[in-house]
Residue, then its C-alpha position, 0 to 999 in steps of 0.5 A: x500500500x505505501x508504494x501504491x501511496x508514493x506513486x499517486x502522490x509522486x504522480x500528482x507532484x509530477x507536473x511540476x518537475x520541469x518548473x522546479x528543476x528550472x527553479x534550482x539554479x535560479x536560487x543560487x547565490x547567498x541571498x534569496x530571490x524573494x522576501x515577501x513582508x506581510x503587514x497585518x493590521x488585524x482590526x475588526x476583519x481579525x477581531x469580528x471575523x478571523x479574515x487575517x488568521x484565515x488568510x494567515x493559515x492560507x500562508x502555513x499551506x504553503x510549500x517550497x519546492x526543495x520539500x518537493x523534490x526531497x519527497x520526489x528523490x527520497x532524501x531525508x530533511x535537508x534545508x538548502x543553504x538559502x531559502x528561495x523565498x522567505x515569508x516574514x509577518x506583522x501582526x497588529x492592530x486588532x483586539x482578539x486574534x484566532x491563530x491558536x490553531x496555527x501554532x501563534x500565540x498573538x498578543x494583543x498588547x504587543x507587536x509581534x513579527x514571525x517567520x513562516x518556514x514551510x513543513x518538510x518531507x511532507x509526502x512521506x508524512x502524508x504517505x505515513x497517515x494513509x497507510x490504514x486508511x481504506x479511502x484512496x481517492x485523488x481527493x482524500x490524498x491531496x487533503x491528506x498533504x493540505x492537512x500534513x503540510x499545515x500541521x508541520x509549517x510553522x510560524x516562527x516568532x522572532x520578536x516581542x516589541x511594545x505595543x504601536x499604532x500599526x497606522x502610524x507611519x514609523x510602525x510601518x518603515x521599522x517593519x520593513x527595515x528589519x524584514x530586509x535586513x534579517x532577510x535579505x534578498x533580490x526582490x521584495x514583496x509587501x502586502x498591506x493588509x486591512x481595511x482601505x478606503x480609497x484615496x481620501x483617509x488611505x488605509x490600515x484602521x489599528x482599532x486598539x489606537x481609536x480607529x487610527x488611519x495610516x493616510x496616502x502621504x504617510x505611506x508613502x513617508x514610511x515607503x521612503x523612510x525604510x530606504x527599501x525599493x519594491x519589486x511588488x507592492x500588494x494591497x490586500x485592502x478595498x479601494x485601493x486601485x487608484x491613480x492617487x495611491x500610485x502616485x504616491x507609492x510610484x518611488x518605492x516600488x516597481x508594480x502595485x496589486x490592487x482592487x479599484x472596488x470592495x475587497x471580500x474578507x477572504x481577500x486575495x488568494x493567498x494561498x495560491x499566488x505564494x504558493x505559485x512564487x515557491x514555486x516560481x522564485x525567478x518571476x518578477x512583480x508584473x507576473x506575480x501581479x497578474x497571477x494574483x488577479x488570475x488567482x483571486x477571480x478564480x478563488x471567488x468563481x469556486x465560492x458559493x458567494x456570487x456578490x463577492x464574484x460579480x463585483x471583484x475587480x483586481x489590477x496589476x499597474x506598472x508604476x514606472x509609467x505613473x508620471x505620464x499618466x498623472x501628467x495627462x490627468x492634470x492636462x485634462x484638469x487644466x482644459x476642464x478649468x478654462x472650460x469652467x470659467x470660459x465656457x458653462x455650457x460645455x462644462x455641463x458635458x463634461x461632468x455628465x461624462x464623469x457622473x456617467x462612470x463607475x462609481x467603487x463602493x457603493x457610491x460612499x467613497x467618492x472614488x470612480x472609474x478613470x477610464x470613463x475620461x478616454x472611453x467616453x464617446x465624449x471625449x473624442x468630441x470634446x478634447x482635443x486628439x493628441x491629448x484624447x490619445x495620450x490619456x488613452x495610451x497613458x492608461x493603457x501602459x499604466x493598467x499592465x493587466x486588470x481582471x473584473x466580474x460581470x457586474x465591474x465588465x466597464x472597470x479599467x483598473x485604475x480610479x481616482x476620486x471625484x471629490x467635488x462634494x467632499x467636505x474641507x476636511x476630506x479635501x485637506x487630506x485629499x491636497x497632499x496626495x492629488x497628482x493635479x493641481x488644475x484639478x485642485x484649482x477647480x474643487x478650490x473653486x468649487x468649494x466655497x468653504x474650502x480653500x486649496x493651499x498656496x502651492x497650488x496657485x504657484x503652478x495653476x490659475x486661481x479661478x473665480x467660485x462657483x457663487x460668483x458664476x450665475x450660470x452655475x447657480x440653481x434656484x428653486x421654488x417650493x409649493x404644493x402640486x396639483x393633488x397637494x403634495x409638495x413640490x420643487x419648481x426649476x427654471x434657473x439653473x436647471x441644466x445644471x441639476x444631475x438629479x433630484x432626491x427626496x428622503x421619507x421619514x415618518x414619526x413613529x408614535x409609540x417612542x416619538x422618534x422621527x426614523x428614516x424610510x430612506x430616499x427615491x428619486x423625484x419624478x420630473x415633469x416640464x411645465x411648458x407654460x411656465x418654462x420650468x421643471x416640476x419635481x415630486x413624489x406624489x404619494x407613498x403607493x409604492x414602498x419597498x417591503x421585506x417579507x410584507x415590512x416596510x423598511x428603511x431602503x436607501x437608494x444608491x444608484x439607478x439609471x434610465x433603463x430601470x435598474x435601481x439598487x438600493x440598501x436596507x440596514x437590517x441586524x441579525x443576532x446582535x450584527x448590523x448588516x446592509x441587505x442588497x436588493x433592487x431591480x434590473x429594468x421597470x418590468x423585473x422583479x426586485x431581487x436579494x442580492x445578499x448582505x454586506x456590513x456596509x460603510x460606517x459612517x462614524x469610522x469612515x471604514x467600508x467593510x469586507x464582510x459579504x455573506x450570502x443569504x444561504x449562510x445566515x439562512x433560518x436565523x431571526x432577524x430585523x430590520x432597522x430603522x435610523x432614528x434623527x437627531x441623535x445627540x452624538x454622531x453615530x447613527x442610532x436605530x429602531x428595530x422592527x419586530x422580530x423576523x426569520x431570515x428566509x434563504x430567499x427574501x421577497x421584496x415587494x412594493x407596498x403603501x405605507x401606512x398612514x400617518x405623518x411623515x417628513x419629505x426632505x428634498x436636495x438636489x445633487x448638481x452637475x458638479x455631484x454636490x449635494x444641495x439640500x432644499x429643505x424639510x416639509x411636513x406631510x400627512x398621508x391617508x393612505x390615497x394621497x398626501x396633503x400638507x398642514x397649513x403650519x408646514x409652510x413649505x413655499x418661497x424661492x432660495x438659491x442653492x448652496x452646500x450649507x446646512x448638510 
C-alpha cells in the first residue's frame, strides 16, 4: 500500500518537475530571490471575523519546492543553504486574534513579527497517515498533504516589541527595515493588509489606537523612510486601485496589486499566488501581479458567494509609467478649468461624462472609474486628439493587466476620486496626495468653504467660485402640486441639476422618534407654460417591503433603463448588516442580492464582510430603522419586530401606512454636490398626501452646500 501511496502522490507532484528543476539554479547565490513582508493590521476583519488568521493559515499551506523534490528523490530533511523565498509577518492592530490553531500565540498588547518556514518531507508524512486508511481517492490524498503540510509549517516568532499604532507611519518603515535586513534578498514583496478606503483617509484602521488611519502621504513617508525599493507592492485592502495611491507609492516600488472596488474578507488568494512564487522564485512583480488577479477571480468563481464574484475587480499597474499618466490627468484638469470659467455650457458635458462612470463602493467613497475620461464617446468630441490619445495610451501602459466580474465588465483598473462634494476636511487630506493641481484649482473653486493651499496657485490659475458664476447657480421654488403634495419648481439653473432626491421619514408614535424610510428619486415633469421643471413624489403607493415590512431602503444608484439598487440596514443576532436588493429594468422583479456590513459612517471604514443569504439562512432577524437627531454622531436605530431570515427574501412594493411623515428634498448638481432644499411636513391617508397649513413649505432660495 505505501508504494501504491508514493506513486499517486509522486504522480500528482509530477507536473511540476520541469518548473522546479528550472527553479534550482535560479536560487543560487547567498541571498534569496524573494522576501515577501506581510503587514497585518488585524482590526475588526481579525477581531469580528478571523479574515487575517484565515488568510494567515492560507500562508502555513504553503510549500517550497526543495520539500518537493526531497519527497520526489527520497532524501531525508535537508534545508538548502538559502531559502528561495522567505515569508516574514506583522501582526497588529486588532483586539482578539484566532491563530491558536496555527501554532501563534498573538498578543494583543504587543507587536509581534514571525517567520513562516514551510513543513518538510511532507509526502512521506502524508504517505505515513494513509497507510490504514481504506479511502484512496485523488481527493482524500491531496487533503491528506493540505492537512500534513499545515500541521508541520510553522510560524516562527522572532520578536516581542511594545505595543504601536500599526497606522502610524514609523510602525510601518521599522517593519520593513528589519524584514530586509534579517532577510535579505533580490526582490521584495509587501502586502498591506486591512481595511482601505480609497484615496481620501488611505488605509490600515489599528482599532486598539481609536480607529487610527495610516493616510496616502504617510505611506508613502514610511515607503521612503525604510530606504527599501519594491519589486511588488500588494494591497490586500478595498479601494485601493487608484491613480492617487500610485502616485504616491510610484518611488518605492516597481508594480502595485490592487482592487479599484470592495475587497471580500477572504481577500486575495493567498494561498495560491505564494504558493505559485515557491514555486516560481525567478518571476518578477508584473507576473506575480497578474497571477494574483488570475488567482483571486478564480478563488471567488469556486465560492458559493456570487456578490463577492460579480463585483471583484483586481489590477496589476506598472508604476514606472505613473508620471505620464498623472501628467495627462492634470492636462485634462487644466482644459476642464478654462472650460469652467470660459465656457458653462460645455462644462455641463463634461461632468455628465464623469457622473456617467463607475462609481467603487457603493457610491460612499467618492472614488470612480478613470477610464470613463478616454472611453467616453465624449471625449473624442470634446478634447482635443493628441491629448484624447495620450490619456488613452497613458492608461493603457499604466493598467499592465486588470481582471473584473460581470457586474465591474466597464472597470479599467485604475480610479481616482471625484471629490467635488467632499467636505474641507476630506479635501485637506485629499491636497497632499492629488497628482493635479488644475484639478485642485477647480474643487478650490468649487468649494466655497474650502480653500486649496498656496502651492497650488504657484503652478495653476486661481479661478473665480462657483457663487460668483450665475450660470452655475440653481434656484428653486417650493409649493404644493396639483393633488397637494409638495413640490420643487426649476427654471434657473436647471441644466445644471444631475438629479433630484427626496428622503421619507415618518414619526413613529409609540417612542416619538422621527426614523428614516430612506430616499427615491423625484419624478420630473416640464411645465411648458411656465418654462420650468416640476419635481415630486406624489404619494407613498409604492414602498419597498421585506417579507410584507416596510423598511428603511436607501437608494444608491439607478439609471434610465430601470435598474435601481438600493440598501436596507437590517441586524441579525446582535450584527448590523446592509441587505442588497433592487431591480434590473421597470418590468423585473426586485431581487436579494445578499448582505454586506456596509460603510460606517462614524469610522469612515467600508467593510469586507459579504455573506450570502444561504449562510445566515433560518436565523431571526430585523430590520432597522435610523432614528434623527441623535445627540452624538453615530447613527442610532429602531428595530422592527422580530423576523426569520428566509434563504430567499421577497421584496415587494407596498403603501405605507398612514400617518405623518417628513419629505426632505436636495438636489445633487452637475458638479455631484449635494444641495439640500429643505424639510416639509406631510400627512398621508393612505390615497394621497396633503400638507398642514403650519408646514409652510413655499418661497424661492438659491442653492448652496450649507446646512448638510
Amino acid at each position: 500500500m505505501k508504494k501504491t501511496l508514493g506513486l499517486l502522490l509522486a504522480a500528482l507532484m509530477l507536473c511540476m518537475l520541469p518548473i522546479l528543476s528550472s527553479c534550482a539554479e535560479e536560487t543560487a547565490g547567498d541571498i534569496s530571490e524573494w522576501t515577501v513582508m506581510f503587514y497585518f493590521c488585524g482590526s475588526d476583519l481579525e477581531s469580528g471575523h478571523s479574515y487575517a488568521s484565515g488568510n494567515l493559515e492560507e500562508i502555513s499551506y504553503c510549500l517550497d519546492y526543495d520539500t518537493v523534490l526531497n519527497a520526489q528523490l527520497g532524501v531525508e530533511d535537508v534545508s538548502p543553504a538559502v531559502e528561495a523565498v522567505n515569508v516574514v509577518i506583522q501582526t497588529g492592530g486588532s483586539k482578539q486574534w484566532h491563530a491558536q490553531e496555527l501554532g501563534m500565540d498573538v498578543r494583543t498588547d504587543a507587536l509581534q513579527r514571525w517567520h513562516f518556514r514551510p513543513a518538510r518531507n511532507t509526502l512521506n508524512i502524508a504517505v505515513s497517515e494513509l497507510e490504514q486508511a481504506e479511502d484512496l481517492s485523488a481527493r482524500a490524498i491531496v487533503e491528506a498533504l493540505a492537512s500534513a503540510v499545515h500541521e508541520n509549517a510553522a510560524m516562527e516568532l522572532k520578536q516581542d516589541l511594545p505595543l504601536a499604532s500599526m497606522a502610524d507611519p514609523g510602525t510601518l518603515a521599522d517593519f520593513i527595515r528589519w524584514g530586509a535586513e534579517n532577510y535579505p534578498a533580490k526582490k521584495y514583496a509587501l502586502v498591506l493588509w486591512d481595511h482601505g478606503t480609497g484615496a481620501i483617509n488611505g488605509l490600515l484602521i489599528d482599532e486598539l489606537f481609536d480607529g487610527d488611519t495610516m493616510r496616502l502621504d504617510e505611506l508613502k513617508a514610511a515607503l521612503t523612510e525604510s530606504g527599501v525599493h519594491f519589486e511588488a507592492l500588494l494591497f490586500d485592502a478595498c479601494l485601493m486601485a487608484n491613480l492617487e495611491t500610485a502616485y504616491a507609492v510610484k518611488d518605492s516600488a516597481n508594480w502595485m496589486i490592487a482592487s479599484e472596488e470592495l475587497v471580500a474578507g477572504k481577500g486575495s488568494a493567498m494561498y495560491s499566488w505564494l504558493q505559485q512564487l515557491y514555486f516560481t522564485p525567478q518571476w518578477g512583480g508584473e507576473r506575480l501581479g497578474r497571477w494574483v488577479c488570475e488567482m483571486t477571480q478564480e478563488k471567488y468563481a469556486q465560492e458559493t458567494n456570487a456578490q463577492a464574484e460579480d463585483t471583484l475587480t483586481w489590477s496589476t499597474i506598472d508604476l514606472s509609467r505613473i508620471d505620464r499618466l498623472a501628467a495627462a490627468f492634470d492636462r485634462f484638469f487644466a482644459v476642464c478649468d478654462n472650460v469652467y470659467v470660459n465656457n458653462p455650457q460645455y462644462m455641463m458635458y463634461i461632468c455628465e461624462m464623469l457622473n456617467d462612470a463607475f462609481e467603487f463602493g457603493l457610491g460612499d467613497a467618492d472614488m470612480i472609474d478613470l477610464a470613463r475620461i478616454p472611453y467616453h464617446p465624449f471625449s473624442i468630441l470634446g478634447l482635443e486628439r493628441e491629448l484624447y490619445l495620450e490619456l488613452l495610451d497613458a492608461l493603457s501602459d499604466a493598467v499592465a493587466y486588470n481582471t473584473h466580474g460581470p457586474n465591474r465588465a466597464s472597470a479599467g483598473g485604475l480610479s481616482f476620486c471625484y471629490a467635488a462634494g467632499i467636505g474641507p476636511a476630506e479635501l485637506d487630506n485629499y491636497a497632499r496626495v492629488c497628482p493635479s493641481v488644475h484639478y485642485l484649482a477647480l474643487l478650490d473653486a468649487i468649494n466655497p468653504g474650502w480653500n486649496a493651499p498656496d502651492w497650488v496657485f504657484e503652478h495653476a490659475e486661481k479661478l473665480p467660485e462657483i457663487v460668483d458664476i450665475q450660470d452655475y447657480q440653481i434656484r428653486v421654488e417650493k409649493g404644493m402640486g396639483a393633488k397637494g403634495s409638495p413640490i420643487i419648481a426649476i427654471a434657473d439653473g436647471f441644466s445644471c441639476v444631475w438629479n433630484v432626491h427626496v428622503n421619507v421619514s415618518r414619526m413613529n408614535p409609540r417612542t416619538g422618534n422621527i426614523v428614516r424610510l430612506g430616499s427615491s428619486n423625484a419624478y420630473g415633469t416640464w411645465d411648458g407654460a411656465a418654462n420650468r421643471a416640476v419635481f415630486c413624489l406624489e404619494d407613498f403607493t409604492n414602498w419597498p417591503a421585506l417579507e410584507g415590512v416596510h423598511c428603511s431602503a436607501e437608494l444608491v444608484s439607478a439609471d434610465y433603463m430601470g435598474k435601481m439598487l438600493y440598501n436596507v440596514p437590517i441586524q441579525i443576532e446582535g450584527e448590523n448588516y446592509l441587505l442588497r436588493c433592487g431591480v434590473e429594468d421597470y418590468s423585473a422583479a426586485p431581487v436579494v442580492y445578499g448582505l454586506w456590513e456596509g460603510y460606517d459612517v462614524d469610522s469612515g471604514v467600508y467593510s469586507r464582510n459579504v455573506v450570502p443569504l444561504l449562510k445566515v439562512a433560518g436565523r431571526d432577524c430585523a430590520l432597522l430603522y435610523p432614528i434623527d437627531g441623535t445627540e452624538d454622531s453615530r447613527t442610532r436605530y429602531e428595530t422592527s419586530e422580530p423576523m426569520t431570515m428566509y434563504r430567499s427574501m421577497e421584496i415587494t412594493f407596498e403603501p405605507l401606512e398612514p400617518g405623518t411623515y417628513y419629505m426632505d428634498y436636495w438636489v445633487e448638481d452637475i458638479f455631484m454636490r449635494k444641495l439640500p432644499v429643505g424639510r416639509c411636513e406631510v400627512l398621508w391617508d393612505g390615497t394621497s398626501l396633503t400638507i398642514p397649513a403650519e408646514a409652510n413649505w413655499q418661497g424661492e432660495l438659491t442653492l448652496t452646500m450649507e446646512g448638510l
